[in-house]
C-alpha positions in Angstrom: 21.2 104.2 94.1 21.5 101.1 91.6 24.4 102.7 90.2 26.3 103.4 93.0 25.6 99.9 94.0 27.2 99.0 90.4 30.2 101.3 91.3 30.9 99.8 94.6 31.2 96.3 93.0 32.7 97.6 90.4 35.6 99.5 93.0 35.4 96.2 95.2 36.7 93.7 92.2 39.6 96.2 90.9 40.5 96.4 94.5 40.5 92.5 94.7 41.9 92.3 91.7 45.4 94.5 92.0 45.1 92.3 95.4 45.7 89.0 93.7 47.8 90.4 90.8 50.2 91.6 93.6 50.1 88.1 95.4 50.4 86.5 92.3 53.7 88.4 91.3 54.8 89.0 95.0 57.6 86.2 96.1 59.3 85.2 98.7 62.9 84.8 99.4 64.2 81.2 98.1 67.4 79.8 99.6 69.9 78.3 97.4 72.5 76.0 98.5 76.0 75.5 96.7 78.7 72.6 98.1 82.3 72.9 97.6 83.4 69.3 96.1 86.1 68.0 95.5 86.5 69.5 92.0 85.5 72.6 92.4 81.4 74.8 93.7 78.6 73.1 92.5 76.8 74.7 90.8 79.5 76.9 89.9 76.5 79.3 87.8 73.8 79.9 90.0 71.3 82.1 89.1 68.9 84.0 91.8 66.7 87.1 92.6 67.1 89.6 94.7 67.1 89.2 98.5 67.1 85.8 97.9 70.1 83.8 100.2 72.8 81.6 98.9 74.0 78.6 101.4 77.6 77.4 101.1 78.7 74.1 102.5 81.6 72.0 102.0 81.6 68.0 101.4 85.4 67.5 102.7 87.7 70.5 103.7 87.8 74.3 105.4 86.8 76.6 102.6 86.1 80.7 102.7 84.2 81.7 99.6 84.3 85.5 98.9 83.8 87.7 96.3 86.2 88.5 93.3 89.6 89.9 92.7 91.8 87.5 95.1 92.8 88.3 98.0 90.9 91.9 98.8 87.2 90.6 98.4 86.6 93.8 97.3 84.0 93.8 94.6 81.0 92.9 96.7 83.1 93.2 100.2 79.9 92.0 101.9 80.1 88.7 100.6 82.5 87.3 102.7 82.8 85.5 105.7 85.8 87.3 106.8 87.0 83.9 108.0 87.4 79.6 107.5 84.4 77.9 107.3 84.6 74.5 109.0 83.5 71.5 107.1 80.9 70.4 110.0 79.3 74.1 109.5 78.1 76.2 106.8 77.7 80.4 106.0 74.5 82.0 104.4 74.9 85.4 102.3 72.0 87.6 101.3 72.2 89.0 98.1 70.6 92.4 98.1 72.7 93.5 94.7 71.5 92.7 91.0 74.4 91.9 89.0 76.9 89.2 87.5 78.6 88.0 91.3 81.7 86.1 90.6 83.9 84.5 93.4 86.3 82.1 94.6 87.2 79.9 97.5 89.7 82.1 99.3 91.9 79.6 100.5 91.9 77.5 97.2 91.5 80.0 94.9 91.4 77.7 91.6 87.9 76.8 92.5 85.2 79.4 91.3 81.7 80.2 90.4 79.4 83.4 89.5 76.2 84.2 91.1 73.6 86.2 88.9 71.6 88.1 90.9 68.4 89.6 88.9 65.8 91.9 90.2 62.2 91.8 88.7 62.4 88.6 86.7 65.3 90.4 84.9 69.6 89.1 85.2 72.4 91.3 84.2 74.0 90.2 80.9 77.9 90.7 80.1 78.9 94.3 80.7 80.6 96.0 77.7 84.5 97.5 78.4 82.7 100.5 79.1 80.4 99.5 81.6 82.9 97.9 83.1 84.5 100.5 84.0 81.5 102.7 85.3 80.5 100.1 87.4 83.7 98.1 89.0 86.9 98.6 89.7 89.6 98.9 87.0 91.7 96.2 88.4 88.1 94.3 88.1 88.0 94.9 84.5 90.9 94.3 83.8 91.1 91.2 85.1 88.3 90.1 83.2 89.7 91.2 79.9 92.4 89.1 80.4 90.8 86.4 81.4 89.0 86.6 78.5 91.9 86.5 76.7 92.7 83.6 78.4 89.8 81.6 78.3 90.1 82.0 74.1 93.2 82.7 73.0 95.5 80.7 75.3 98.0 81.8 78.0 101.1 83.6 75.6 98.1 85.5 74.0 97.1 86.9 77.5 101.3 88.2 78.2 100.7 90.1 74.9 97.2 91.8 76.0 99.1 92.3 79.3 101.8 94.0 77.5 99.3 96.2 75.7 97.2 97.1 79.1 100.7 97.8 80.7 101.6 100.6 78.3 97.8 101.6 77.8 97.1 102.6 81.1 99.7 104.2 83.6 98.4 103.1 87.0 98.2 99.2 85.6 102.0 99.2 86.8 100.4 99.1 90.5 98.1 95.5 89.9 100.0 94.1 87.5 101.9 91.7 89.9 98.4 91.0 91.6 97.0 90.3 88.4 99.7 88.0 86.8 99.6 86.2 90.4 95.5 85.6 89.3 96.1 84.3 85.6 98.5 81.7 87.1 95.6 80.8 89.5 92.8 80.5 86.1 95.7 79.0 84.3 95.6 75.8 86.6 92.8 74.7 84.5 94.7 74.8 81.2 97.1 72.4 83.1 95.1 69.6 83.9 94.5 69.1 80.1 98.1 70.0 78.5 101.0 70.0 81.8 103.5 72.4 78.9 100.5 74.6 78.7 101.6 76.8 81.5 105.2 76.9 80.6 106.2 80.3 79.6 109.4 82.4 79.6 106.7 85.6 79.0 105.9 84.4 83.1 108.3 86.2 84.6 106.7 89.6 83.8 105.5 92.0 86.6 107.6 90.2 89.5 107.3 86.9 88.4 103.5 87.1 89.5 102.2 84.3 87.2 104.1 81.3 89.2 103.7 82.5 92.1 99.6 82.2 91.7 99.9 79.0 89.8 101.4 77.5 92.4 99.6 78.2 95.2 96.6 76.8 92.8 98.4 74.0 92.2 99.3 73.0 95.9 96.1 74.4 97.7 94.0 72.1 95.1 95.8 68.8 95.3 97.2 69.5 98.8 100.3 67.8 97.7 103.9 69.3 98.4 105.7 66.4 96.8 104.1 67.0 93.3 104.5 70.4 93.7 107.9 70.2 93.8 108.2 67.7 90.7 106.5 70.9 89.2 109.3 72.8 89.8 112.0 70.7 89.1 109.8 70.2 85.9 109.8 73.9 85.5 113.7 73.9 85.6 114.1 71.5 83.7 112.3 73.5 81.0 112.6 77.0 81.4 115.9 77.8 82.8 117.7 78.3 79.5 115.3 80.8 78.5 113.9 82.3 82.0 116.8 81.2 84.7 114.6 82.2 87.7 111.6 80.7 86.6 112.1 77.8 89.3 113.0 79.3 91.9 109.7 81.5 91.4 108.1 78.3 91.4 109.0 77.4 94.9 108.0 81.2 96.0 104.2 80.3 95.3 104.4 76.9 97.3 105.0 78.9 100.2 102.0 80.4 99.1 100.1 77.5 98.8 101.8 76.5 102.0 99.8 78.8 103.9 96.8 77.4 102.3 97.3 74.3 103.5 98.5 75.1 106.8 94.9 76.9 107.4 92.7 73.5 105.9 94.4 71.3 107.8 93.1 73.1 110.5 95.4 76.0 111.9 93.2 78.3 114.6 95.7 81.2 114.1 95.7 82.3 117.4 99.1 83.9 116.3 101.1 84.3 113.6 103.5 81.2 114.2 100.2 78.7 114.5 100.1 79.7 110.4 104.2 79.8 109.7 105.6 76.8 111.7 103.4 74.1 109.9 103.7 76.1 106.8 107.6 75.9 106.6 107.6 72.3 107.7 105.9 72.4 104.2 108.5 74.2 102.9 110.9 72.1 103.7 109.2 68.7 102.5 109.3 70.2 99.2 112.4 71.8 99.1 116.3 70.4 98.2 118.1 73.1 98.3 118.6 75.9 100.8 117.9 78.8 97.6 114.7 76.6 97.4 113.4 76.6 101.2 114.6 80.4 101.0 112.0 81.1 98.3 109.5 79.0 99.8 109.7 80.2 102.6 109.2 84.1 101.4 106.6 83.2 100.0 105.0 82.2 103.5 106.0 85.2 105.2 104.9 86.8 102.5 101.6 85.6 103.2 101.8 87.2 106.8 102.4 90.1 105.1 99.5 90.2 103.2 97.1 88.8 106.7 98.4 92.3 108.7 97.4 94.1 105.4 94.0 92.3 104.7 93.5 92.4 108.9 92.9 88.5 108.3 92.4 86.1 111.4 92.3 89.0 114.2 96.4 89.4 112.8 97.5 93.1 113.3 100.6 94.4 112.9 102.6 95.3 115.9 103.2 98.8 116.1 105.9 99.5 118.6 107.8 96.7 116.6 106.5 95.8 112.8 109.6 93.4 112.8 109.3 91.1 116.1 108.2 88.2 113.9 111.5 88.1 112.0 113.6 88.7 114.7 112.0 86.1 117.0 112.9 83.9 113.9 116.0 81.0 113.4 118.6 82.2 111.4 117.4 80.0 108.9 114.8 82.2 108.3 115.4 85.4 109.2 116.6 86.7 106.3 113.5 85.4 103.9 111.5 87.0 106.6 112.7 90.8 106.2 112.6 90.8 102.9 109.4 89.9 102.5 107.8 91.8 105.3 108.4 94.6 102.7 105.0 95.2 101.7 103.8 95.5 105.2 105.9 97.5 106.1 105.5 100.0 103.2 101.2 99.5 103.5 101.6 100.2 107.6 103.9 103.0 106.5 101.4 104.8 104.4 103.0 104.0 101.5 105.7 106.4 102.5 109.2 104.8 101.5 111.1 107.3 103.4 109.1 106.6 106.9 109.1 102.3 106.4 112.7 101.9 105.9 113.6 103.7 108.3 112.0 100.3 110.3 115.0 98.3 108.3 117.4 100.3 110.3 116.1 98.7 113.7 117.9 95.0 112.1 121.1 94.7 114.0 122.3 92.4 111.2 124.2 94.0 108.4 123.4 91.3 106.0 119.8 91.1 106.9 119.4 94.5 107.0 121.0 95.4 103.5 118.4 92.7 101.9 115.8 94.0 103.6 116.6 97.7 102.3 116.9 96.3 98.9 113.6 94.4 98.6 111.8 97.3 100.2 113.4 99.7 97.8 112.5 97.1 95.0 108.7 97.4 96.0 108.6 101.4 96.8 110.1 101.7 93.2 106.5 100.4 91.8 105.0 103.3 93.1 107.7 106.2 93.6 110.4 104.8 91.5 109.9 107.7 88.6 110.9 110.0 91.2 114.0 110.1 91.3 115.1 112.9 92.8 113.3 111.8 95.9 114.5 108.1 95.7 118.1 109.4 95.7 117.3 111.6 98.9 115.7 109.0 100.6 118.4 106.8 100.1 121.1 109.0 101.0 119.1 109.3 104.7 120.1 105.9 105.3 122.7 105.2 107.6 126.0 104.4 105.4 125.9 100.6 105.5 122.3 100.9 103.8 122.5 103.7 101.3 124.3 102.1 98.6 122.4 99.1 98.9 119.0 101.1 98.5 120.3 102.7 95.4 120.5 98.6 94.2 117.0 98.1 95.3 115.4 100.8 93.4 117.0 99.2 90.2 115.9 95.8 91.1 112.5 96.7 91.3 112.5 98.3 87.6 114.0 95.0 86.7 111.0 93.0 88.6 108.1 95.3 87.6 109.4 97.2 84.2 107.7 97.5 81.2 107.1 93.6 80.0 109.9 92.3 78.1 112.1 95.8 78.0 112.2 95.7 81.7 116.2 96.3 81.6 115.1 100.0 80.3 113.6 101.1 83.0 116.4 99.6 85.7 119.1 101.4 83.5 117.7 104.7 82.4 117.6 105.2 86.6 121.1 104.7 86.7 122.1 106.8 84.2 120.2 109.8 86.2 121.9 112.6 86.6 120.6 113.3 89.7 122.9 109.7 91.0 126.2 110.5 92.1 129.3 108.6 90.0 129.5 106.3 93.3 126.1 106.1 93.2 125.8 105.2 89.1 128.8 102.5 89.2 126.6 100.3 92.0 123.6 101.0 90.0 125.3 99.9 86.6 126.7 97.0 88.7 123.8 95.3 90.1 121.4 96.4 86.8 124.2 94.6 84.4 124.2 91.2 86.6 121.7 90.2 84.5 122.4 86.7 84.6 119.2 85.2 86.6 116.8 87.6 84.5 117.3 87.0 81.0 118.8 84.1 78.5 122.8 84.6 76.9 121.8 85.6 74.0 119.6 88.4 75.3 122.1 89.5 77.9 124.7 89.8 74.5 122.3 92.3 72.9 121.5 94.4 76.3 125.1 95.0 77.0 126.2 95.7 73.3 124.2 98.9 73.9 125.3 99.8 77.3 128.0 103.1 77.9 131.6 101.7 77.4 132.4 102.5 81.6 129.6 100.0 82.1 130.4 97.5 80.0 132.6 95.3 82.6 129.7 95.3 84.7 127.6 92.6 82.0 127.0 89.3 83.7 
């Protein structure tokens, strides 16, 4: 009986014990809070556990923080509000993932921070290239290998890993302009300590990506359109000798940033115009010329674009008409708004060339209508461009006004999103297909060899000292 007794005490004092082991180790959720201030999340490092809840307030302006890449959110597509957060109010997140969290502020996308999320007492350290890859998203990883590069090497170090990655791995083709557009956001920060550090022929790689982001870093930072424009003219000033578009790229990522601003100063976007009128009036503030307010202003609709795509602010495309915005616009902007509906079109299209341009047809405007063919056809030929034979047919479905000018727009966009530095290759080895007709070639060779807003002189000399005798009166 005495030992029983001795048992039972013995059972009673484990039991109590593993009772206040548990409670000892046993916690409960914390709640963190992290303010957007004027120079960026503080803390921008956070580390937590898991389940535990992350507050985010803002000191002085709308904000949106999401998870990485810019814009999709896609990496931890919880985290995200899925819309502004007004200054007055705030937005909790519940992180119920262990890992390395980095994100951004989605309307001022310069301004970062990573949340570590560990589970057990235990955070995740730096992945290897490997792990990378099992556990994200290549577009992920490689984003952070170029950042890397960034972040150590400097900015015309990064073009030359880009280069690399580019001929590494086929279906880079396909981020690369997102990805450029995301090292010219990072690359803000190596501007406010050296202004000539983000000058760079090497920019105009991948569609001119890299200016695009940097400016909409640059204006939806310092919310200031006059100084972005000094940027520009700064840029010009510069660059134009060696990359003669490099400006008027520029001006293309204020509309970006345009948009940014349009939606902190406090744009409900009931409709699309609440975002595009004040965003233009931007565009026109910072613009002198009308080649200026056209690329500024493409860069806006651009932005549209990318809202019916994202589904951001309740925006959905209009299906009986994909186009009504553009043709409800002023002349004065029509014709920046087709074009640069393109990749709306294309994404609402299925990614079927053949079925969105047929959309183009519906502009009763010959002019507008053969742009908008054109930068279509330049976007389509990122992902069905090495196709020729089905190019050329889909082209030749057109009605006759378009046809030729589609045939221009597949070789614009080899020129735009070709192999970095050698992008001329890829625009003429289409147009010497055989499967082209002569008529066909000739416009080809012709737009391909007016070279003179791509490349310097001396680099135009050496392309067209190579080029097929026929062709040669074609070099601009």
């Amino acid at each position: 009986m005495k030992k029983l007794f001795i048992y039972a005490i013995i059972i009673l004092l484990i039991v109590v014990g593993v009772f206040f082991i548990e409670r000892n180790y046993t916690r409960e959720s914390a709640v963190y809070t992290i303010q957007l201030r004027e120079n960026g999340f503080s803390p921008q490092e956070l580390t937590i556990q898991k389940g535990d809840t992350v507050k985010f307030v803002s000191e002085s302006r709308i904000f949106w923080p999401a998870s990485n890449l810019h814009p999709s959110h896609a990496i931890y597509s919880e985290f995200d509000p899925k819309e502004p957060i007004e200054t007055e109010e705030n937005w909790s997140f519940r992180f119920n993932k262990p890992g390395e969290w980095k994100y951004h502020d989605h309307l001022a996308p310069y301004f970062t921070g990573t949340i570590i999320v560990g589970e057990k007492n235990k955070v995740s350290g730096n992945t290897t290239k490997d792990e990378c890859f099992r556990l994200h998203s290549s577009v992920y990883c490689w984003q952070e290998e170029l950042f890397a590069v960034l972040k150590q090497e400097g900015l015309n170090a990064t073009f030359d890993r880009l280069a690399i990655i580019y001929n590494r791995d086929k279906v880079f083709r396909d981020s690369c302009h997102q990805l450029t557009h995301n090292i010219g956001i990072a690359s803000y920060a190596d501007y406010l300590k050296d202004k000539d550090s983000v000058l760079t022929p090497r920019a105009s790689v991948c569609g001119n990506g890299f200016y695009h982001g940097f400016m909409e870093a640059f204006l939806s930072t310092n919310l200031n359109p006059g100084e972005a424009r000094e940027f520009c003219k700064y840029v010009d000033k510069k660059l134009t000798s060696q990359a003669p578009d490099a400006a008027l790229q520029c001006y293309h990522g204020i509309g970006h940033g345009a948009m940014d601003i349009a939606i902190i100063s406090g744009s409900k976007g009931e409709n699309e115009k609440d975002f595009i009128e004040p965003a233009l009036e931007i565009c026109r503030e910072a613009s002198d010329t009308e080649d200026q307010l056209y690329r500024c202003a493409s860069g806006v609709f651009n932005g549209i674009a990318n809202f019916y795509i994202e589904g951001e602010f309740g925006l959905s495309i209009n299906e009986e008409d994909p186009l009504w915005l553009c043709h409800d616009q002023s002349e004065e902007f029509k014709l920046s708004c087709y074009g640069n509906m393109n990749s709306a079109l294309y994404w609402y299209s299925n990614n079927d060339f053949s079925k969105a341009v047929r959309y183009v047809e519906s502009i009763n405007d010959e002019i507008q209508a053969i742009s908008a063919v054109r930068y279509l056809a330049a976007l389509a030929s990122i992902y069905e461009g090495k196709d020729v034979s089905t190019v050329v047919t889909d082209c030749r479905l057109l009605q006759d006004s378009l046809h030729l000018s589609c045939i221009q727009g597949f070789a614009h966009g080899f020129l735009e999103h070709g192999t970095p530095g050698i992008e001329y290759e890829d625009a003429l080895n289409f147009c010497r297909s055989d499967k082209l007709t002569q008529e066909e070639k000739d416009v080809c060779f012709r737009y391909a060899l007016d070279l003179g807003g791509w490349y310097p002189e001396e680099k135009i000399g050496e392309i067209c000292s190579g080029v097929e005798e026929e062709y040669k009166e074609y070099c601009k």
